[in-house]
Backbone as numpy.savetxt, mean C-alpha at the origin, in Angstrom:
# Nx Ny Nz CAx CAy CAz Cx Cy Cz
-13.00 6.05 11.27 -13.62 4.81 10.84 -13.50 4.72 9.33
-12.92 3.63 8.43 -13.51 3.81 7.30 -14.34 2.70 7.06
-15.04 3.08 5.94 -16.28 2.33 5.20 -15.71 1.36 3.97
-14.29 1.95 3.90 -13.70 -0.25 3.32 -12.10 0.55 2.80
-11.56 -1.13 2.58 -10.21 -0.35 1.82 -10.20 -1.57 0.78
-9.03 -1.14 0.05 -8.95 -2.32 -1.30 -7.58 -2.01 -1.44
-6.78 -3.01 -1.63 -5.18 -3.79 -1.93 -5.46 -3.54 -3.50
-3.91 -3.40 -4.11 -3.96 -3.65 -5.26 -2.18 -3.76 -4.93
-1.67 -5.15 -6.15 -0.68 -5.49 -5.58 0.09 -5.30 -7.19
1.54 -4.68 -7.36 2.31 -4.74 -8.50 3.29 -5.06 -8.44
4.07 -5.39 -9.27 5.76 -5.80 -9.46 6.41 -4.81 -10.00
7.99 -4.74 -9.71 8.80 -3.74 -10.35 8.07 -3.24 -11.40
7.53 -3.88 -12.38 7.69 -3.41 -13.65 6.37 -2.63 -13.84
5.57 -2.52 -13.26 4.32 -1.96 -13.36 4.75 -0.50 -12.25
5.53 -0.87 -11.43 5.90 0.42 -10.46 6.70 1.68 -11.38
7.59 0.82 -12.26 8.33 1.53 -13.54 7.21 2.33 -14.15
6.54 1.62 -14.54 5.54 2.29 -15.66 4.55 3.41 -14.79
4.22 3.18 -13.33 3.35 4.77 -12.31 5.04 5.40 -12.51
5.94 5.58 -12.38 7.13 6.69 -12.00 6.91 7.17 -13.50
7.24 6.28 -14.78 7.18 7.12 -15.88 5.76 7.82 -16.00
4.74 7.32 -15.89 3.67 7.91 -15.96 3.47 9.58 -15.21
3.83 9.16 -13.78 4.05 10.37 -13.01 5.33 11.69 -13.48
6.29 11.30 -13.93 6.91 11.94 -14.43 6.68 12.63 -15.61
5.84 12.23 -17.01 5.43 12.49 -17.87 3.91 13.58 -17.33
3.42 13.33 -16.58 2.19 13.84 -16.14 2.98 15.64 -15.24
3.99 15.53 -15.04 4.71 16.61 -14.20 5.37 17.22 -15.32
5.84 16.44 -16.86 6.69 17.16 -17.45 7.79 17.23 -17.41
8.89 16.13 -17.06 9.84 15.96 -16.62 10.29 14.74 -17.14
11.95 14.69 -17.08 12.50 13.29 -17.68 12.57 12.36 -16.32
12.07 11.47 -16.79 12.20 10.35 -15.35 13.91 9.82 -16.04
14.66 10.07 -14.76 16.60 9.28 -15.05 16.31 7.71 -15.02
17.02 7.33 -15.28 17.48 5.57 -15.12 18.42 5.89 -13.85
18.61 6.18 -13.22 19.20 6.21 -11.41 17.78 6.26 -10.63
16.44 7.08 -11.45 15.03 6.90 -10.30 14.46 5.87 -10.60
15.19 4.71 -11.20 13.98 3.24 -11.83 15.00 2.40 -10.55
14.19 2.18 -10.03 14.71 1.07 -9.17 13.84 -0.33 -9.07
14.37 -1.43 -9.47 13.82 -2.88 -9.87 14.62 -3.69 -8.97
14.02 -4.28 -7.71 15.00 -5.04 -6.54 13.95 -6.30 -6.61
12.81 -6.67 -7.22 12.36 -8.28 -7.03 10.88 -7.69 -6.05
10.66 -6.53 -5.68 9.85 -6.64 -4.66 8.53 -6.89 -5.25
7.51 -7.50 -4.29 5.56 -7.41 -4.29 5.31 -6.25 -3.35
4.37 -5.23 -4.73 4.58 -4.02 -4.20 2.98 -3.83 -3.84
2.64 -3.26 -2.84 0.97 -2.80 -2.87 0.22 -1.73 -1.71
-0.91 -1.09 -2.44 -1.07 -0.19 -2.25 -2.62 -0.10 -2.07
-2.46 0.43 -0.45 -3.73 -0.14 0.39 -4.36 1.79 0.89
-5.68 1.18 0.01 -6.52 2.51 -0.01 -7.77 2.66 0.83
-7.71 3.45 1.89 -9.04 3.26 2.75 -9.17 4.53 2.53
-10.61 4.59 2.88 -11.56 5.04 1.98 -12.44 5.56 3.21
-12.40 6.87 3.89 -13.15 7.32 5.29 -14.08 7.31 4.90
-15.11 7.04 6.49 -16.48 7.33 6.33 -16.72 7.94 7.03
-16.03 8.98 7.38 -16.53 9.88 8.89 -15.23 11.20 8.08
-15.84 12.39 8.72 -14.50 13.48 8.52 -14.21 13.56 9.95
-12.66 13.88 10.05 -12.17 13.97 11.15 -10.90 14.96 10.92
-10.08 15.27 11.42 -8.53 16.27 11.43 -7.86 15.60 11.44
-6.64 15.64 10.37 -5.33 14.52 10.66 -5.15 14.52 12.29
-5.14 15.52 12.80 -4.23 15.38 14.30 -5.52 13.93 15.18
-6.87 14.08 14.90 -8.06 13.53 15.63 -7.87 12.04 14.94
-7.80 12.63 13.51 -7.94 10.87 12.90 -6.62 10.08 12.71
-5.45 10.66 13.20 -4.30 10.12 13.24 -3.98 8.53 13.73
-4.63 7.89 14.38 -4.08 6.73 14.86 -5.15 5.81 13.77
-6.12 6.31 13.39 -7.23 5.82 12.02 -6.58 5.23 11.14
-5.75 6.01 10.70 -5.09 5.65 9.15 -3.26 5.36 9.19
-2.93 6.30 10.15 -1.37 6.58 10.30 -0.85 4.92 10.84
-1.44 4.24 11.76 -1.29 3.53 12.45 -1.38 1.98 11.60
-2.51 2.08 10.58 -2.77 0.80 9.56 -1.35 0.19 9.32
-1.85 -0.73 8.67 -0.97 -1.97 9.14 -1.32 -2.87 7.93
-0.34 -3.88 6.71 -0.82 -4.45 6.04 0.26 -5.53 5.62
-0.23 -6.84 5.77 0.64 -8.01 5.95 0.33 -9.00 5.18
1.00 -10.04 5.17 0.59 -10.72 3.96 0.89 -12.67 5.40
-0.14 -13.61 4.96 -0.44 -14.70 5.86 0.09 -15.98 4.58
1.49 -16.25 4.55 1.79 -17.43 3.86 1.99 -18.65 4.10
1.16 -19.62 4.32 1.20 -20.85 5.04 1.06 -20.52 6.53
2.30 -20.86 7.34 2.17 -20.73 8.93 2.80 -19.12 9.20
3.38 -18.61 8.14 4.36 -17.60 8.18 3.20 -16.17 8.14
3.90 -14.72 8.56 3.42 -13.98 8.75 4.32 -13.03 8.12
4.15 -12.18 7.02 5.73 -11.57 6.01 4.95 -10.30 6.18
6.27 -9.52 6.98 5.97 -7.86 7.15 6.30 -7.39 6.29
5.63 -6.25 5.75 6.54 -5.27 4.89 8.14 -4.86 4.66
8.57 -4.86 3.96 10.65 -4.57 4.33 10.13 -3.38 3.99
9.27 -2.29 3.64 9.16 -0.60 3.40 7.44 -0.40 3.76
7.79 0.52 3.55 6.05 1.48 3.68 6.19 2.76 3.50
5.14 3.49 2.77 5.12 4.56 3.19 3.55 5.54 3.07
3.66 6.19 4.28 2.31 7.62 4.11 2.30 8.22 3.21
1.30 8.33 2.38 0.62 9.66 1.13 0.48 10.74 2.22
-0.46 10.48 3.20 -0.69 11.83 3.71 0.22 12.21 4.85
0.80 12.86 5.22 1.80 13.32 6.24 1.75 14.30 7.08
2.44 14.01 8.19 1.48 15.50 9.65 3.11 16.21 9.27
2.12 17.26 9.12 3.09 18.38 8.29 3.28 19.86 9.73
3.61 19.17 11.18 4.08 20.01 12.22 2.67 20.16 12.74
2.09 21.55 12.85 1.15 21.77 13.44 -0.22 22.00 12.70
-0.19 21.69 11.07 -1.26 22.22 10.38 -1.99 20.67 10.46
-3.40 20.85 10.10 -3.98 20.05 10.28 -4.69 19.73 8.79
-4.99 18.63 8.74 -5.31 18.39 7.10 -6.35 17.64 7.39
-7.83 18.08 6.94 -9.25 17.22 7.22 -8.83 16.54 5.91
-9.59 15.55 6.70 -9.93 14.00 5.49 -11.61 14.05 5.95
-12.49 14.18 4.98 -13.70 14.15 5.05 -14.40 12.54 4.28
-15.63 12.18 4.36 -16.42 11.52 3.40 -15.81 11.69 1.93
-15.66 10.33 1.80 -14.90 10.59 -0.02 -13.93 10.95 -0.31
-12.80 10.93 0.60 -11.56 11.34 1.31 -10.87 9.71 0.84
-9.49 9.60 -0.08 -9.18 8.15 0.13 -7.49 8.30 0.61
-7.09 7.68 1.58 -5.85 7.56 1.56 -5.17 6.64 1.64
-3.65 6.77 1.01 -3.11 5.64 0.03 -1.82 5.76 0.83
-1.59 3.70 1.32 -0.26 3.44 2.17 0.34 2.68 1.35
1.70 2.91 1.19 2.49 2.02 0.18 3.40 1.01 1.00
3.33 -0.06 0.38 4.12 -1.24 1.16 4.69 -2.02 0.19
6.11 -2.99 0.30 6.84 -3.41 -0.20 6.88 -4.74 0.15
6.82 -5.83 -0.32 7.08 -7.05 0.24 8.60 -8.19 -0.62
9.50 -8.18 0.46 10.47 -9.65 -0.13 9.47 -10.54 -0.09
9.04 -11.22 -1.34 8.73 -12.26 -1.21 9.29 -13.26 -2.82
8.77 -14.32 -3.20 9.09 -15.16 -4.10 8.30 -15.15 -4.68
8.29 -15.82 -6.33 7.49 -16.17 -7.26 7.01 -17.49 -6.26
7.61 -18.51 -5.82 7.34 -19.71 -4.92 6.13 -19.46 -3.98
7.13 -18.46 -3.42 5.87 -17.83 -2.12 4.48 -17.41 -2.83
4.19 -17.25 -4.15 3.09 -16.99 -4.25 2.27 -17.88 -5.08
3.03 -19.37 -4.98 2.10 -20.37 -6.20 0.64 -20.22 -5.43
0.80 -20.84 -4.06 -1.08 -20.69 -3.53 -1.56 -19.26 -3.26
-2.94 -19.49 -3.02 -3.62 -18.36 -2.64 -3.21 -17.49 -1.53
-2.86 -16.74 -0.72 -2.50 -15.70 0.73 -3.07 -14.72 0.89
-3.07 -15.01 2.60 -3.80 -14.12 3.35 -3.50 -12.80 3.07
-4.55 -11.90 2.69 -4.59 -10.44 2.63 -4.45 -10.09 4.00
-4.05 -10.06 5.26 -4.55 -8.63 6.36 -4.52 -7.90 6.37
-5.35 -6.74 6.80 -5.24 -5.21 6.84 -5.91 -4.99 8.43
-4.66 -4.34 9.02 -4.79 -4.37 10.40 -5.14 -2.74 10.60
-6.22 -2.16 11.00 -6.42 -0.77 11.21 -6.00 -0.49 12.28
-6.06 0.92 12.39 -5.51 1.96 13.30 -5.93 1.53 14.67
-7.14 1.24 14.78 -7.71 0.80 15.76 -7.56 -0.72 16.43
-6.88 -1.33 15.98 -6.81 -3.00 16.21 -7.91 -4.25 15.23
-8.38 -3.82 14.81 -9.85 -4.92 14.09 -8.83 -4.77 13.04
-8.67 -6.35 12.67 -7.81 -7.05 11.67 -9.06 -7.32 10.21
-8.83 -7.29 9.31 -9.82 -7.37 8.14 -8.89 -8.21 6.66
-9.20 -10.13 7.25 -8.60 -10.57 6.22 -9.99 -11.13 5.21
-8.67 -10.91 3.62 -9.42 -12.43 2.65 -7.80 -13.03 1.80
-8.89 -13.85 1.66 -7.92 -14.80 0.28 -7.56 -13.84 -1.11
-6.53 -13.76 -1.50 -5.79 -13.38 -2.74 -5.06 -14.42 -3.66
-5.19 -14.14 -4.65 -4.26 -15.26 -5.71 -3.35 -14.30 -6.51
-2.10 -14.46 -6.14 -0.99 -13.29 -6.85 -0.10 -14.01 -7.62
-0.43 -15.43 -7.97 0.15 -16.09 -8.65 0.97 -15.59 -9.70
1.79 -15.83 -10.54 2.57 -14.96 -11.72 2.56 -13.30 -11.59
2.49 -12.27 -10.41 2.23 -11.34 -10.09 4.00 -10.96 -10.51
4.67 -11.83 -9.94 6.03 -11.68 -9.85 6.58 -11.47 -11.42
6.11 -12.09 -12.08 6.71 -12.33 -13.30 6.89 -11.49 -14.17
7.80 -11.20 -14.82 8.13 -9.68 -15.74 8.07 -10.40 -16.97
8.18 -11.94 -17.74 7.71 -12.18 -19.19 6.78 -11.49 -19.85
């Protein structure tokens, strides 16, 4: 079960700046072959447990989430995603209370596609869909 999650949505250029950051934080030269800038709306959906459970128990909880974006009549899936936390064979990894884990998702979309406001969904593991309104207006924009 968790007790909430929160979207936070970036563009290439802010994704540039977590890789250099992360790289500098490791001590390492980030290359110009690991900057990759393709146009995408990038975001990164953090739920936040309220129960401890075992990856293998709480697996369909978090593994299974789901996060989409509602534009006019249209429904725009992710073109990527990916798990922070990962079932690593047979070991089991508790996520307790105060436990947050972080799904990364990629969206094709347009500066156009985002003049109005759009549907946030966040579809959990379990089926219960959890939308609101967002304004990502100029989100796109690298000026």
């Amino acid at each position: 079960m968790y007790s909430n999650s929160n979207v936070t949505f970036f563009n290439d250029w802010q994704s540039v700046a977590l890789e250099s950051a992360a790289a500098h934080q490791q001590m390492r030269e980030l290359k110009a072959d690991e900057i990759q800038t393709n146009g995408l709306l990038h975001a990164y959906l953090e739920i936040h447990a309220a129960e401890t459970w075992t990856f293998r128990s709480g697996n369909g909880k978090f593994r299974h989430s789901h996060l989409v974006l509602a534009i006019g009549d249209r429904v725009i899936q992710p073109v990527g995603e990916e798990r922070v936390i990962k079932d690593e064979g047979s070991n089991k990894v508790l996520v307790g209370r105060g436990w947050v884990i972080t799904l990364a998702f990629d969206f094709d979309v347009s500066p156009e596609d985002l003049r109005n406001p759009v549907g946030v969904i966040v579809i959990a593991g379990d089926g219960h869909k959890h939308e609101k309104k967002a304004d990502l207006k100029g989100i796109l924009n690298t000026d």
